[in-house]
N, C-alpha and C positions, 0 to 999 in steps of 0.2 A: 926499478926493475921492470923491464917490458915483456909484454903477452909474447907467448911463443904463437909463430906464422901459426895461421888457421892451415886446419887440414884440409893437404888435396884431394879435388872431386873425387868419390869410388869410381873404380875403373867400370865401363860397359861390357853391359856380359856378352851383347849384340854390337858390334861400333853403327855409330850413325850413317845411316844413308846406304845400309845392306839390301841390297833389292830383295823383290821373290826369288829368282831361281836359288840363291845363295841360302836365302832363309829357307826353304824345301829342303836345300843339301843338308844344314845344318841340323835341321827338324827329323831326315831320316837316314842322318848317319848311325851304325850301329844297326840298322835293322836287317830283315833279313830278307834277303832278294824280293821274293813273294811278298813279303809285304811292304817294302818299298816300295816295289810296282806302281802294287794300287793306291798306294797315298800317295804318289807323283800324281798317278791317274785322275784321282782324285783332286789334287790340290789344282792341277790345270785346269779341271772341268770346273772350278772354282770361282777361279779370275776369269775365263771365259767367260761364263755367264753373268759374274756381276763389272766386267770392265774397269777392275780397282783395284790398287795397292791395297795389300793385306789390311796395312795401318790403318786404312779408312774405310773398311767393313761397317757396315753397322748392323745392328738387328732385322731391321727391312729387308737390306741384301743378301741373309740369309735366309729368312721367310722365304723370299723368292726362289732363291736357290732350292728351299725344299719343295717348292708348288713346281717349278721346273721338273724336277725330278718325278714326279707325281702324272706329272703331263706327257712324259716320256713313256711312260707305263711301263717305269721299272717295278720289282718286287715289292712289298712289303720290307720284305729282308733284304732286299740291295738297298733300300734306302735308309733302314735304318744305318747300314753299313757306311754309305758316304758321309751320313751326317754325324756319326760319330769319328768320322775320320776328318771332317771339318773341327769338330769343336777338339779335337787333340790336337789341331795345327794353330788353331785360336789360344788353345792352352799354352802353350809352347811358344806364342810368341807374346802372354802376357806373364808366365814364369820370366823372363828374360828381357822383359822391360819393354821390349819393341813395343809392345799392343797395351795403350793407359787401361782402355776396360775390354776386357772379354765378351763381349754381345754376344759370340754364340752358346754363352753357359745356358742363355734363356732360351735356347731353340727347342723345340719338343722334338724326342727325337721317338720315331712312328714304333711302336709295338706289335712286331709282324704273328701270325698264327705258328702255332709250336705244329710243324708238320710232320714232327719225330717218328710218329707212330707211320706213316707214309713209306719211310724211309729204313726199314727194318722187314728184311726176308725171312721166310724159314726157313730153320738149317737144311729142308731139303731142296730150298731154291739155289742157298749156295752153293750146296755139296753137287748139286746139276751144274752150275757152274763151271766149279771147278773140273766134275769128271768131262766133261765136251770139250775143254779147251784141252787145243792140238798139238800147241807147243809146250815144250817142257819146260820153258823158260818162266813163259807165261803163266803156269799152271805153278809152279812154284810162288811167283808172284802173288797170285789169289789166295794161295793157303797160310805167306806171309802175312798180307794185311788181315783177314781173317782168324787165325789162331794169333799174332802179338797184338789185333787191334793199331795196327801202325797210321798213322796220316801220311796223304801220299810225299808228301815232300822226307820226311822221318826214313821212307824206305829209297827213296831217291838215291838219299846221303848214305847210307850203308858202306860201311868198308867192310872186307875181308879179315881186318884187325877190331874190328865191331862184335866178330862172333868168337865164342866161347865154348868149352864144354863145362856143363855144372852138372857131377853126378853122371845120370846115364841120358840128361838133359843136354841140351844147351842153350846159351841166353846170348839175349842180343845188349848190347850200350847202343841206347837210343838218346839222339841229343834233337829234343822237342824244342816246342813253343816254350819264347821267352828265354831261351839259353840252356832250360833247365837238361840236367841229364839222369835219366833211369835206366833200369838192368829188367828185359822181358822173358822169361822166361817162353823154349820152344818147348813144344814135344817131339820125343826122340825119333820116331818118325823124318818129321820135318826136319830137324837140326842133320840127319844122315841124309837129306834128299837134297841138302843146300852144300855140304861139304863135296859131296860127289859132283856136282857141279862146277869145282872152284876150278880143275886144270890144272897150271900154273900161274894162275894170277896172283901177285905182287898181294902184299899187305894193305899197302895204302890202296891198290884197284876196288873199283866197286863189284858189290856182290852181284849185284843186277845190273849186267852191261845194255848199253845202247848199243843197235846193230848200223848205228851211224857213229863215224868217226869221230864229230865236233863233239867237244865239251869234255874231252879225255874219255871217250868210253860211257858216260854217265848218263843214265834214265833222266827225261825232263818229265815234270809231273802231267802235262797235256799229253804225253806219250802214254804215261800210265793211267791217265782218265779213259783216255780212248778205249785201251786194250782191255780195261774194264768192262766197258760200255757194249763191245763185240762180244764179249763173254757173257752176258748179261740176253742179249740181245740171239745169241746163239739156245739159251736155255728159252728162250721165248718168254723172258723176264722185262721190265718197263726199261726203255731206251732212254732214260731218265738217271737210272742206276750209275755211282760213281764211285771211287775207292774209299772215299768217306761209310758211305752206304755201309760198306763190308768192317769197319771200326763200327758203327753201330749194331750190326747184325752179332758181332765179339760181345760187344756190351751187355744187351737185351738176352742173349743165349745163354751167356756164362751165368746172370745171374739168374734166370729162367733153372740154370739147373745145378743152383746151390752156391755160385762163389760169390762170400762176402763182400759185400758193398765196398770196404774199405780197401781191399785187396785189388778190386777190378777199378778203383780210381788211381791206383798206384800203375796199374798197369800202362793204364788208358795217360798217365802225367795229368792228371786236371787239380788244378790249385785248391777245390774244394769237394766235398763227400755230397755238397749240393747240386754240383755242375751231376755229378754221378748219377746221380737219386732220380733225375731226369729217367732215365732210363725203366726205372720201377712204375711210373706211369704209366710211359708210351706201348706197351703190350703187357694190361693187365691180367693175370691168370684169374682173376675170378670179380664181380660185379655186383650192386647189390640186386639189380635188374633179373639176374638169373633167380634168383627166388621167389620171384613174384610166380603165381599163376597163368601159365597162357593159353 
């Protein structure tokens, strides 16, 4: 009786001989424009610098790459940002067999300063803000990201089938970071100053038009940073200021005046009650400092 044929090779999860650009495509297929972007950006600025097929990376070539970076006089936080966007393209192509060893797992990736507390107005920096800006559009805008805490891409995507009435509220379906989706509660205020604005716009139209044609009507988020930043700039507030800002300034206030920890991480979409608690930090109500004698 004879041995049954040996079994054929497993198949590649990668085929042989895939270049970079294919391996980038493959790497950020699924993801979400914005951060495609920067992980193309990234992966280019990559092979750039060290002049190598992925394959033949080594540890040195990314040392370099981080001193590179360093030399540039990027951030603390932008670098940490490239280099973990290095070692998840390293990851990604030693999950998949392409890459025998990972050399970027050893990379130290740099521990930028927590500038939270920087980045967090008073309510009455916003509430100036918002009462100066001229446009109704825009002024709806501001009191969006600030009352749901929204990220600017989150309110980019907004449709008119997004909003809700709940009660004598209404809620938004936000579809965040990661795919996930959550329901944000407005105040009734707000939810009446966004419907009166819809016109006749379609279901699928966005709630916040571009007053440019391209992209179907639809807010690009560098639009919305800007018009931020005028608003900001108008209350004679730091020209620094970005729609982020005003998702922290939600954070820090809500829980400044009572709402549970656990509530405003649901709100906010963050994976953990840790990412949250940031926040109980960055503008502390009280110090041991203040009871000292001075």
């Amino acid at each position: 009786m004879t041995l049954a044929a040996s079994n054929p090779p497993a198949p590649q999860v990668i085929a042989p001989g895939t270049d970079n650009a294919e391996i980038i495509d493959l790497w950020t297929h699924g993801k979400s424009e914005n951060t495609a972007d920067l992980y193309r950006r990234v992966a280019n600025l990559l092979l750039t610098t060290t002049d190598k097929p992925l394959q033949w990376l080594t540890l040195q070539d990314f040392q370099y790459f981080a001193d590179t970076l360093e030399k540039n006089d990027l951030s603390p936080s932008s670098r940490r940002t490239y280099i973990s966007v290095v070692k998840s393209l390293q990851s990604f192509g030693h999950r998949t067999g392409l890459i025998q060893v990972n050399a970027a797992a050893a990379l130290v990736t740099p521990k930028p300063k927590d500038t939270l507390s920087q980045k967090i107005l008073s309510e009455l920096e916003v509430l100036t803000m918002i009462a100066l800006e001229p446009c109704e559009r825009n002024k709806l805008i501001l009191k969006t990201f600030y009352y749901a805490g929204l990220r600017a891409s989150e309110l980019c995507d907004l449709n008119w089938e997004d909003l809700s009435p709940n009660a004598e509220n209404g809620q938004l379906l936000i579809y965040g970071k990661g795919g996930k989706t959550r329901v944000v509660l407005l105040p009734k205020t707000l939810y009446r100053e966004i419907l009166n604005s819809r016109g006749d716009a379609g279901n699928s139209e966005p709630i916040f038009r571009s007053r440019k044609a391209t992209n179907g009507g639809r807010l690009h988020r560098i639009s919305v940073t800007y018009l931020v930043k005028e608003a900001a700039k108008r209350a004679g507030i730091s020209e620094k200021t970005s729609a982020h800002w005003l998702r922290h300034c939600h954070a820090s206030h809500a829980l400044n005046r009572g709402a549970p920890i656990h509530l405003l991480s649901q709100t906010l979409g963050h994976a953990s009650i840790a990412t949250t608690s940031r926040y109980l930090h960055a503008k502390p109500n009280d110090s041991s400092g203040l009871y000292l004698i001075t």
